[in-house]
C-alpha positions in Angstrom: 0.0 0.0 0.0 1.4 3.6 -1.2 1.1 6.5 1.3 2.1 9.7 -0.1 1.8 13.5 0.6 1.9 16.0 -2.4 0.8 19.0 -2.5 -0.8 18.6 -6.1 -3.4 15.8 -4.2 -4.6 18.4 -1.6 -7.1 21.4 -2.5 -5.6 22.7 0.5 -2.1 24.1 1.0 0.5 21.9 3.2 1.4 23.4 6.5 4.8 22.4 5.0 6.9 23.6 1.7 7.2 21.2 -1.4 11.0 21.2 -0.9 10.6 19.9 2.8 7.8 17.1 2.4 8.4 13.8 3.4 7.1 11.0 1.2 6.1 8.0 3.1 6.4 4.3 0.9 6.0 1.6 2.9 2.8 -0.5 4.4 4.3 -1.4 7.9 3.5 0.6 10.6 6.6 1.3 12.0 8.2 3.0 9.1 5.1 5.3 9.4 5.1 6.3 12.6 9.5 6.4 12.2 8.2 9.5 9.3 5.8 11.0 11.4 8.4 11.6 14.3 10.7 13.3 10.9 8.3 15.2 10.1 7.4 16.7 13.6 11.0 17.3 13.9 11.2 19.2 11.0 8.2 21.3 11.7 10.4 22.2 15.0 13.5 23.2 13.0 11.4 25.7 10.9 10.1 27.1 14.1 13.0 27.4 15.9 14.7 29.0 12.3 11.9 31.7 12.8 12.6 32.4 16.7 16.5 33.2 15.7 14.9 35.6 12.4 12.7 37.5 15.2 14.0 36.9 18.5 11.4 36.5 21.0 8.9 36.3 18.9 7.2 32.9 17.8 6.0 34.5 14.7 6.6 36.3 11.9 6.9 40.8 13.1 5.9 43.3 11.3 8.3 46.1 10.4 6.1 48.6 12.4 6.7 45.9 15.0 10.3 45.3 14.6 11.0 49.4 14.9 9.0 49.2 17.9 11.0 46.4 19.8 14.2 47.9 18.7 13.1 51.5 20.0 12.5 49.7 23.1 15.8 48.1 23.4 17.7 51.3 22.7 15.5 52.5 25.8 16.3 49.9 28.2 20.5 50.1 26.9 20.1 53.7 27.8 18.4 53.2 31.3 21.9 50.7 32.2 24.2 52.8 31.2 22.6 56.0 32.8 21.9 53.5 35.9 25.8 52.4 35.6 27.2 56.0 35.7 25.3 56.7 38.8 26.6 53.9 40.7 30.1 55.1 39.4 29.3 58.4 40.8 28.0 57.4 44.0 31.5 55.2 44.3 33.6 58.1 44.0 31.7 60.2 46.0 32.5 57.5 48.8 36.0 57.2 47.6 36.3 61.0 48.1 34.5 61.1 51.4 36.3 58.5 53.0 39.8 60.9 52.0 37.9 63.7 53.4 38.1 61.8 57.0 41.4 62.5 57.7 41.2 66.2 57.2 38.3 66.0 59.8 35.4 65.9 56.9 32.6 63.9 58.0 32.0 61.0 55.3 28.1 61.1 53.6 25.9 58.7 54.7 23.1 57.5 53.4 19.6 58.2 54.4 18.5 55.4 56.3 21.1 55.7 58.7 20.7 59.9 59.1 16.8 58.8 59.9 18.2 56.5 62.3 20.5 58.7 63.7 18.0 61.5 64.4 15.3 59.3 66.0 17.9 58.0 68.4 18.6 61.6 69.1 15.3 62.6 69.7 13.9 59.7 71.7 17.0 60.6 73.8 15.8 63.6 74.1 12.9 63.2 75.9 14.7 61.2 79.1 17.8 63.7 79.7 17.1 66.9 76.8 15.6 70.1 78.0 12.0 70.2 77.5 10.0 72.6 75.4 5.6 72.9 75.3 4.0 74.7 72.7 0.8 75.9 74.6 -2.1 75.2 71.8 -4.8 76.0 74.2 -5.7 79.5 72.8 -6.4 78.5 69.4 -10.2 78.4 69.1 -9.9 82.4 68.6 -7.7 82.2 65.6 -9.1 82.5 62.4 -8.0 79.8 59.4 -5.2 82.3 58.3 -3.7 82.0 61.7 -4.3 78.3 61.8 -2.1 77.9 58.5 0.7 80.0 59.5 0.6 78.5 63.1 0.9 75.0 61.5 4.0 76.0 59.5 6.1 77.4 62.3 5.6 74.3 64.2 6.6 72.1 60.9 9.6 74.2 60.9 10.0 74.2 64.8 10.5 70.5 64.0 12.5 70.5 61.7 14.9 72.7 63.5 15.0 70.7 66.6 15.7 67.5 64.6 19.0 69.3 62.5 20.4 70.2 66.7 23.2 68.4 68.0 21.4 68.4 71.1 17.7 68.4 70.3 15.1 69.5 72.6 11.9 67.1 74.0 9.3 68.9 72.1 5.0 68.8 74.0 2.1 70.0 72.0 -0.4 70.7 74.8 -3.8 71.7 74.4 -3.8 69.9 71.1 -6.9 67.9 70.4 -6.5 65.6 67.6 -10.2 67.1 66.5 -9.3 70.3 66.6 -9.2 72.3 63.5 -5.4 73.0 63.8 -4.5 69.5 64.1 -6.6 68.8 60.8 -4.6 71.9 59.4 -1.1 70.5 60.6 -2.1 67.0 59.2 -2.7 68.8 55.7 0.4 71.1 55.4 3.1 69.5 57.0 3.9 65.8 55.6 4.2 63.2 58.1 2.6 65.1 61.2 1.2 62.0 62.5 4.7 60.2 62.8 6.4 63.1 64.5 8.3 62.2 67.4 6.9 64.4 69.6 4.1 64.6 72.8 0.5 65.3 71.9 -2.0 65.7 74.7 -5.5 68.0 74.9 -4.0 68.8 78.6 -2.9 71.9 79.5 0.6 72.4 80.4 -0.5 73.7 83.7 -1.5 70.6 85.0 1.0 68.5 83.2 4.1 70.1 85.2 4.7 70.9 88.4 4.3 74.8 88.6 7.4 75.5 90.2 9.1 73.7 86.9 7.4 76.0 84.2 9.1 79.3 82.8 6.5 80.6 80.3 8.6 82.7 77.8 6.7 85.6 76.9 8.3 89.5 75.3 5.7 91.3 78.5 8.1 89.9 81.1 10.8 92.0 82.7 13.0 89.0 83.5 15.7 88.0 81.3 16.4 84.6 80.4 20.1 83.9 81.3 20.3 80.1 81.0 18.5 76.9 79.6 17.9 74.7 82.5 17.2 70.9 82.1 14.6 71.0 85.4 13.1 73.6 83.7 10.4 73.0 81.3 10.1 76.2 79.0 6.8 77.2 77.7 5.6 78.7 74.4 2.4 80.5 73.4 1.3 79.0 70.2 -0.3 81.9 69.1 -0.7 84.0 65.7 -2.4 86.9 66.2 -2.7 89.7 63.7 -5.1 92.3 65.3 -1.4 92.3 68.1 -3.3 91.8 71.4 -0.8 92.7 74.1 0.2 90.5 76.8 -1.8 87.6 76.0 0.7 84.7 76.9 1.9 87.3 80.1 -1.7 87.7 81.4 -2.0 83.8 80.9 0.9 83.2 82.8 0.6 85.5 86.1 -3.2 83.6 86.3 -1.3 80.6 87.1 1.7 82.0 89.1 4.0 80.9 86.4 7.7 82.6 86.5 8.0 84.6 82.9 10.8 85.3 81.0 12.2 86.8 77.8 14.7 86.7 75.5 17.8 88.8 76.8 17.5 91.0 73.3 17.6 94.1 75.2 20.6 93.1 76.9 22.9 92.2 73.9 21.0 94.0 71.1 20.3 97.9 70.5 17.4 99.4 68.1 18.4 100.1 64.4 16.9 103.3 62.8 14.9 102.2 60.3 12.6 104.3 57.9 9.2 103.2 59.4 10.9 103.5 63.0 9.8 100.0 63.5 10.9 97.8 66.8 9.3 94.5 67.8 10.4 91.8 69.9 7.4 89.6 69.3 8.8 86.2 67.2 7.4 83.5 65.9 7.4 79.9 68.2 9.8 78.6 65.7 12.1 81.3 65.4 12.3 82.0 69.7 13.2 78.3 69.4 16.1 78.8 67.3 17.6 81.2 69.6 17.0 79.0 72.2 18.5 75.9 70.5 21.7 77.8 69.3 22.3 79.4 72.7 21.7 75.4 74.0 24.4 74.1 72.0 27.4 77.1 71.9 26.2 79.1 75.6 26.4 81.9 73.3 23.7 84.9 73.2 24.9 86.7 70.7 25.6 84.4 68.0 22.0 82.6 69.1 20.0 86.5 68.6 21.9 86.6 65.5 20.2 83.6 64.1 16.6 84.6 65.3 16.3 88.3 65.4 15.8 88.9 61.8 17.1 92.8 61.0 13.7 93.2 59.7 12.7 93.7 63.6 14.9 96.3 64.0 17.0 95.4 66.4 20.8 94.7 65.4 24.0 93.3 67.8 25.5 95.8 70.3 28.9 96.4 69.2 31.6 94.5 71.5 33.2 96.4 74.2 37.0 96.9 73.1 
């Protein structure tokens, strides 16, 4: 019996070409099935003959396709070597830093361990650092201007304390978390919730003893001459526009609270200016700058310098020769 595959015996076309057909003449069965297994092996040569034409590709690609894949490739090629030259940087940025040691340069280091470094500083802080509470209790006057500004000093407040050496323990008091500052803080300053900080809707007058509070307030007429670690300093987080006078004082003596200023008058004079324009009142985050620079160099002058903008119109006496 005569088996035979042509393509001039089919109406349809053979899923193979003339030239590669396999003509079958035998009866027994294992010479068939021995031409079968040829055949299937030569179906798998053409196949893998069109995989190394259009690499990953089982068929046949368009041109339109073919431009695409290689637009991608010269994409990806461009990503490693732009990838490669950073790493290169980064290497001889370490190379440099680690010569920089020697001449007393502190090495860079990378981010996660700065993070790490700065909440072990902090959480530090709050067992042996001085202590600092922004009094929030007087905020229900303040209109949604004052809310805004008052949530970006204490953004910046933080932000200060965690750059110090020797950071301060920092105490929101009077702070409900469904008040509409702490709303306002939670949508201007990223991360507010994961601050490492004290939040509590008590007021800082029964959270201390009152012989440990120094409320620091411009009315007083002491001088603050030290930062003391058994003290626990007190600022009125308060933005006022219409200026009322001797809120935070007032606040303070109803308590029996000791006040205290800044020293400005003691180590600053008054700058004529053209709108003969003086102030002493500062912003929470800005009194705390003072406060942290005198904290780390026991320096007044050089801590006003930082805080006492010229725009007040106050300046540093000159030294005494």
């Amino acid at each position: 019996m005569d088996w035979r595959w042509e393509g001039s015996a089919q109406k349809t076309e053979s899923p193979v070409p003339p030239e590669r057909r396999v003509v079958l003449e035998d009866t027994g069965e294992d010479d068939i099935s021995e031409s079968l297994q040829l055949l299937q092996i030569d179906v798998e040569c053409e196949h893998r003959e069109k995989e190394t034409q259009h690499p990953g590709s089982a068929v046949w690609c368009s041109k339109n396709v073919q431009r695409k894949q290689r637009h991608w490739e010269k994409i990806v090629a461009a990503k490693k070597s732009k990838r490669k030259q950073e790493k290169e940087r980064r290497k001889a940025n370490r190379v440099e830093n680690s010569g920089n040691t020697e001449s007393g340069l502190c090495p860079q280091h990378s981010k996660r361990f700065l993070r790490s470094l700065t909440k072990e500083k902090l959480l530090e802080a709050r067992h042996s650092g001085p202590r600092l509470c922004i009094d929030l209790s007087m905020t229900h006057h303040m209109s949604k201007k004052e809310l805004s500004r008052l949530a970006g000093q204490i953004r910046r407040l933080y932000g200060s304390n965690k750059k110090a050496s020797r950071p301060f323990w920092i105490c929101l008091t009077g702070f409900g978390t469904d008040s509409p500052l702490y709303e306002e803080c939670l949508r201007m300053n990223d991360g507010f919730s994961s601050y490492l900080l004290d939040v509590t809707e008590e007021d800082c007058f029964s959270l201390f003893p009152l012989e440990a509070l120094v409320y620091l307030t411009p009315d007083s007429e002491c001088a603050l001459e030290d930062v003391d670690l058994n003290k626990v300093y007190i600022l009125g987080g308060l933005v006022d526009e219409s200026i009322q006078k001797k809120v935070t004082f007032q606040k303070a003596q109803e308590h029996s609270v000791k006040t205290a200023r800044l020293p400005i008058q003691e180590y600053m004079v008054r700058r004529q200016n053209g709108k003969n324009y003086h102030s002493e009142i500062l912003t929470i985050n800005q009194v705390f700058d003072i406060l942290s620079t005198y904290f780390e160099t026991q320096n007044w002058p050089e801590a006003l310098k930082r805080g006492v903008s010229s725009r007040r119109g106050y300046v540093l006496q000159d030294p005494v020769e």
